[in-house]
Each structure stands twice: as C-alpha cells, then as structure tokens.
TILO-262104 format. One line per 3 residues: for each residue x, y, z of C-alpha. Coordinates in Angstrom, 1 decimal. Layout:
N
X Y Z  ...
This chain:
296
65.9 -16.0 -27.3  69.0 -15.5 -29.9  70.8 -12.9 -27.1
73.1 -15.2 -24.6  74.6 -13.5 -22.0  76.7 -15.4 -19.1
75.4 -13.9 -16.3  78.0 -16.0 -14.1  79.6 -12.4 -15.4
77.3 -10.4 -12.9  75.8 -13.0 -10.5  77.3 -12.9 -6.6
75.9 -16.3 -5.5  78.4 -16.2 -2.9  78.9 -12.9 -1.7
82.7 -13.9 0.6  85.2 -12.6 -2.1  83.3 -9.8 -3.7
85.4 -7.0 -4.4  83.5 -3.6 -6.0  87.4 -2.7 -7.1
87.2 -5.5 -9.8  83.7 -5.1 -10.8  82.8 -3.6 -13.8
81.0 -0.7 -14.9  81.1 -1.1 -18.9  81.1 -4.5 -20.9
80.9 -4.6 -24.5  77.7 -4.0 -26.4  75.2 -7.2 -26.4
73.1 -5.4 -28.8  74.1 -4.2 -32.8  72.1 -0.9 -32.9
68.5 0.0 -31.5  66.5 -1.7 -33.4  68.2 -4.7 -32.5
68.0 -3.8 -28.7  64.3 -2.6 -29.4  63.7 -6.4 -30.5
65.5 -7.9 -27.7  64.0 -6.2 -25.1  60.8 -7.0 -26.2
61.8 -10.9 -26.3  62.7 -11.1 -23.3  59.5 -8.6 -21.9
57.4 -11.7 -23.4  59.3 -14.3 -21.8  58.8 -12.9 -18.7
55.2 -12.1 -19.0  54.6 -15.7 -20.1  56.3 -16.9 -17.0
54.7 -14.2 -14.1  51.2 -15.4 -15.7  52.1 -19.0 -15.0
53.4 -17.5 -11.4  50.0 -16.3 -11.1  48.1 -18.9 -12.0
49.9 -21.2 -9.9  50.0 -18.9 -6.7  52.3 -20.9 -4.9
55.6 -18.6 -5.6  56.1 -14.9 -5.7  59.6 -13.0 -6.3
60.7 -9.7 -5.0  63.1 -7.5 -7.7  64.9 -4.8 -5.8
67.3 -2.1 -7.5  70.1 -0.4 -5.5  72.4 1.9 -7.2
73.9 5.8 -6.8  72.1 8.7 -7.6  71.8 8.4 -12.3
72.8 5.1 -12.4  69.3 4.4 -14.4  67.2 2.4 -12.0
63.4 4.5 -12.8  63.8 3.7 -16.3  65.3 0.1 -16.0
62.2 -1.0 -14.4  60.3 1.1 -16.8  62.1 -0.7 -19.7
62.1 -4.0 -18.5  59.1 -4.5 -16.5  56.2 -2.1 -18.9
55.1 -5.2 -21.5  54.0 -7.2 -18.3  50.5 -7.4 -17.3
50.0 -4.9 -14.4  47.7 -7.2 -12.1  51.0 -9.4 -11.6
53.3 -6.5 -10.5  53.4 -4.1 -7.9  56.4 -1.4 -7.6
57.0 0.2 -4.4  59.9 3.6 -4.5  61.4 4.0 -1.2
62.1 8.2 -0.1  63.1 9.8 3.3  61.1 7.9 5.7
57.9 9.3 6.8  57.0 9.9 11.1  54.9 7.4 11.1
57.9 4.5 9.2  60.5 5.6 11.7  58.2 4.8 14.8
59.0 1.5 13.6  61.7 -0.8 12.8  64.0 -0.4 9.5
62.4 -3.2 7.6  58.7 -2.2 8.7  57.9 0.0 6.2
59.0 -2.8 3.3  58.0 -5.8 4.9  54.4 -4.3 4.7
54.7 -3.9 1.2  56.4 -7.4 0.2  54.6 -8.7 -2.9
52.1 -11.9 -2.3  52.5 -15.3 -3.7  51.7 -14.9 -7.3
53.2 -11.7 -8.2  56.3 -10.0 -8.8  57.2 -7.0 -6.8
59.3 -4.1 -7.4  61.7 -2.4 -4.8  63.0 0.9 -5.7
65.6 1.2 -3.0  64.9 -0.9 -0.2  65.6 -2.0 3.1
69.5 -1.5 2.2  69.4 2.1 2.3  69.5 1.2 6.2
72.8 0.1 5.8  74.3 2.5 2.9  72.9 6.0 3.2
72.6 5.6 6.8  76.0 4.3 7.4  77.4 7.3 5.0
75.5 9.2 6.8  75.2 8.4 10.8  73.5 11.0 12.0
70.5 9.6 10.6  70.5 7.2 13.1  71.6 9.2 16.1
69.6 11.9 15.5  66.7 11.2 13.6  65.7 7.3 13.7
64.8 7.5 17.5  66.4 4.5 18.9  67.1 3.5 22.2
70.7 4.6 23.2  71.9 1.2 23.7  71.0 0.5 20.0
73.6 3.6 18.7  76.1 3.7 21.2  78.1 0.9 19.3
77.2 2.0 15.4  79.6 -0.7 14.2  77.8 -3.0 15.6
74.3 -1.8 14.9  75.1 -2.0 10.8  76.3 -5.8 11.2
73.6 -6.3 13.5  71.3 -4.9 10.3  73.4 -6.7 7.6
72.2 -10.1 9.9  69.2 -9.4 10.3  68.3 -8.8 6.1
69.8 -11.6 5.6  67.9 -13.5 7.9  65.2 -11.8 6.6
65.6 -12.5 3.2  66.3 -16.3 3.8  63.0 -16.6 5.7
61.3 -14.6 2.8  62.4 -17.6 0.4  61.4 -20.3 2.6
57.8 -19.3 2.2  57.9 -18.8 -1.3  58.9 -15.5 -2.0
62.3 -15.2 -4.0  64.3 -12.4 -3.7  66.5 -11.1 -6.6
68.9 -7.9 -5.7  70.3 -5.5 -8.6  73.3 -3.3 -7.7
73.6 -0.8 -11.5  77.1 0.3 -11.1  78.0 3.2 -13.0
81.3 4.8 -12.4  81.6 8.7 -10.9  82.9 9.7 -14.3
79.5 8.9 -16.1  77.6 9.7 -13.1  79.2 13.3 -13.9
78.3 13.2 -17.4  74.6 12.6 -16.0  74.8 15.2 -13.7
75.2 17.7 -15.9  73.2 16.4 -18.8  70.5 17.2 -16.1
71.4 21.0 -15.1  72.2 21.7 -18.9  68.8 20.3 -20.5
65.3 22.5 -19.2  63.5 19.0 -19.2  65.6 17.0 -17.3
66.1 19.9 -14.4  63.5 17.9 -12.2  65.7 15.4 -12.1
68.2 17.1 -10.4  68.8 17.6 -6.5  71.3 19.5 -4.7
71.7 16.5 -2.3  73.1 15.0 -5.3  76.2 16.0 -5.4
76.8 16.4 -2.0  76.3 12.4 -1.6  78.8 12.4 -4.5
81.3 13.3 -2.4  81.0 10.4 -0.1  81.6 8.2 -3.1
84.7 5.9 -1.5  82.2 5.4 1.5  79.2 4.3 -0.6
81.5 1.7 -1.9  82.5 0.3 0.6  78.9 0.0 2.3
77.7 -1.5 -1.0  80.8 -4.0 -1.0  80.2 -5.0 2.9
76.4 -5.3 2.2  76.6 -7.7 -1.0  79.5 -9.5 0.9
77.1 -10.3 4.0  73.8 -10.7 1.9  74.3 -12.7 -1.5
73.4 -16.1 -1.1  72.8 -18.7 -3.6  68.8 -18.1 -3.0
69.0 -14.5 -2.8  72.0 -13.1 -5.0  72.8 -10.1 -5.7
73.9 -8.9 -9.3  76.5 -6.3 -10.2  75.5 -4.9 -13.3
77.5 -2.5 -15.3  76.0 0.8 -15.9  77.6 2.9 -17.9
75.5 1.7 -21.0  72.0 2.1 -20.2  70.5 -0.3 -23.1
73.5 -3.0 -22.0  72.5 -2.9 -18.6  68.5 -3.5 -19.5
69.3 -6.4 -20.9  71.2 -7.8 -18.5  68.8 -7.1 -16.1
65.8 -8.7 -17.9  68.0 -11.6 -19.0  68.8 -12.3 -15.1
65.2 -11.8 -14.3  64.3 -14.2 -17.2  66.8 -16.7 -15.5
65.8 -16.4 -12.1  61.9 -17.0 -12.9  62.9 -20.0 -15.1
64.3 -21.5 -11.9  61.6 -21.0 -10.0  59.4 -24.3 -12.1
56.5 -22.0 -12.6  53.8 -23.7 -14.8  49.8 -23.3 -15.2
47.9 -26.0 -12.1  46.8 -28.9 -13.1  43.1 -29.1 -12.3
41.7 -32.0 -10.8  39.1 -34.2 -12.5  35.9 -32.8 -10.7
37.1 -29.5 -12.1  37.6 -30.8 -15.3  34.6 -32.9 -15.3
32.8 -29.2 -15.3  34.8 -27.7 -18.0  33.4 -30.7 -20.4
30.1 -30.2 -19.0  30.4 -26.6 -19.8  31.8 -27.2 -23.2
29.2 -29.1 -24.3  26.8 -27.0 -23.3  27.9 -24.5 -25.3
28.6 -26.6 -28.3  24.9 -27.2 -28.1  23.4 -24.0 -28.1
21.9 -23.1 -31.7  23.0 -19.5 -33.4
C-alpha cells in the first residue's frame, strides 16, 4: 500500500481526554486527484477482501464496523465506497431507523444485539445502539414518552444515560471477549459544510429524497449533539474497541481514512487461512491423484 496515513491522528484508544472542540473536521488531501484516490481506494478494498476471506476461512473472529455521524456527514456512501469490492457472503450491513413496536418492547440494545455479525464475517452498523445515548438524550421525550419504561428507570434521566453509556461498554467488552471486535466511526463534518449539504439537496431534483424536514430541526440542537457524542466516545473508546474521529468535510479524505483504519484493525486481528490436519490432507492427495489419473 504506497498511501501512509497515521491514524494515531483519528484513533481514541483511550477515550479520558477526548475533546470534540480540538477534533478536526478537514485534514489535508491524502490523495493527488481522482484517479489517484480511484487507485487507492481500490488497494485498500483488496487488502481488506484478502483479509475478511482469511476471517472466514478461519471462523474463529468476526468484527463489527459501526458509523455514527450527523445527518450529510457521508456515512451511506462511505460504506458503499469502502465496503462494495468485498465479497458479499462475508458482510452483512444492518441501517438502524425510528424503532419499530415490536424493538421498543424490548431493551435498547435488543434490536442490534440480534443482528451482531457471526464469527467469520464482518458486519455493518449504520447507526447503532448509540443513538440511545445521542438522539435520545437530545431529545428526552423519546424516553419519557415513547420507549415505555418503568418510571423508576426515567425519573433520574442523568442517570439512565450513564447507566446506558456502562452498559455498551460492558457490552462491547464482552462482544470482544468472544471474538467479535468492534471498531466505532464518528465522520465529523462541521455545521458549515453540513449546510452546504443541505442545500445541495433542496437545490438539485435528484437529491430531494435525501432531504428531511427533521433535518434541520435536529440542526438546531447542534451544541447538544456534541456534547453527547463527546461524553459517549469519552465513556466507550477502549484500546479493544476505539472509536475513530474522522474528519468529514472531504468526502474522498475521509474514505480513505476509514478503509485504512479498517485495513489496520483486521491486520491486528492475526487472521490467516487454518491449517488442516494431516487426515484432511491425507484426502486432498488422495483426491489429487485421482484426478491426475483420469485420462482426457
């Protein structure tokens, strides 16, 4: 791979002294032009594909990618980008929406934990279980008056988000114990390009789709969204399960940031193809010379 990036740059191993204040939203180009990201995207698409079929193979290990980010900040077509040149039996992608009846008769990580990708492959979170503590702690009356919990659980909301933040952590710790790693992806773009986003989308017919009044309303909570996101990478990134803050502003920067740190992460995982034991190989020379045999 010629592209080196440090990701020490975007890597919260340690999430004690994060501050979103002094994280950045724009770094300078790691690519010349598009061609050149074209051909580095692609690299490292085949680096990864080489390593999730070793993963696969091996079926001992599975990672969980999950992307977290405000409304534009690119995270549909960053998995798009990143994840489309690897083979689809290895990958599963799950998007998370409003909850349905049936998810909120049930604790906040049911609905995910039922989804969590097996040993072997590599699943996909858009959103996540961290909504739980960011749109609903934005946005309280979610919990009061439409999760149904008991009023012991919401009298104290303070509680009841740290009480969350613990128990995802927890969560996620246990995860990597039994072989699932999980890798978190804040894409932090600043309010001044998510404007620019916004209204590309109500000024161009074929990106109207794309746009929701909700939208901007949740805009307006902006200073609260950051501070949920910086009190839920403080409480959750751990060495095993980091959380990377990845400037968004550039679209094609923050691809290849991504993919590099997914590169990385599988590298340290020690994935390789099994090594078969001699019966087994026993048969494949049996079988080989069978077929050697055989006349045309």
């Amino acid at each position: 791979m010629k592209l080196k990036i440090d990701l020490d740059d975007f890597r919260v191993p340690d999430g004690g002294h994060f501050r979103i204040s002094k994280a950045k939203t724009k770094v300078k180009k790691l690519y010349a032009d598009d061609t050149h990201y074209e051909e580095l995207i692609a690299q490292f698409r085949e680096e990864i594909d080489d390593l999730q079929q070793k993963m696969y193979a091996q079926d001992q290990q599975g990672l969980l990618v999950i992307f977290q980010a405000m409304d534009a900040a690119g995270k549909d077509s960053t998995i798009k980008h990143v994840m489309s040149g690897v083979n689809t039996q290895g990958v599963e992608s799950h998007a998370f929406k409003r909850p349905t009846d049936d998810e909120l008769n049930h604790d906040f990580l049911w609905r995910t934990t039922r989804v969590m990708p097996p040993r072997g492959r590599i699943g996909i979170f858009n959103r996540s279980y961290y909504e739980e503590v960011l749109v609903c702690r934005v946005n309280p009356d979610i919990v009061t008056k439409i999760q149904r919990l008991p009023a012991k659980t919401t009298k104290n909301l303070d509680k009841l988000f740290k009480d969350r933040l613990k128990d995802i952590r927890n969560f996620e710790e246990y995860s990597d114990r039994n072989g699932i790693r999980i890798v978190k992806f804040f894409l932090h773009v600043s309010k001044e390009e998510q404007k620019k986003r916004f209204l590309a989308r109500i000024d161009t017919p074929s990106k109207n789709w794309k746009f929701e009044e909700g939208d901007v309303k949740e805009r307006g909570h902006w200073d609260a969204y950051m501070e949920a996101y910086e009190d839920a990478i403080r409480k959750t990134s751990t060495e095993e399960c980091p959380w990377y803050v990845v400037p968004a502003d550039d679209k094609k920067n923050m691809r290849l940031i991504v993919s590099a740190a997914i590169l990385e992460e599988m590298q340290g995982m020690k994935l390789k193809y099994p090594e078969l034991p001699a019966e087994q190989k026993a048969h494949l020379a049996a079988a080989r010379e069978f077929l050697m045999a055989e006349k045309e």
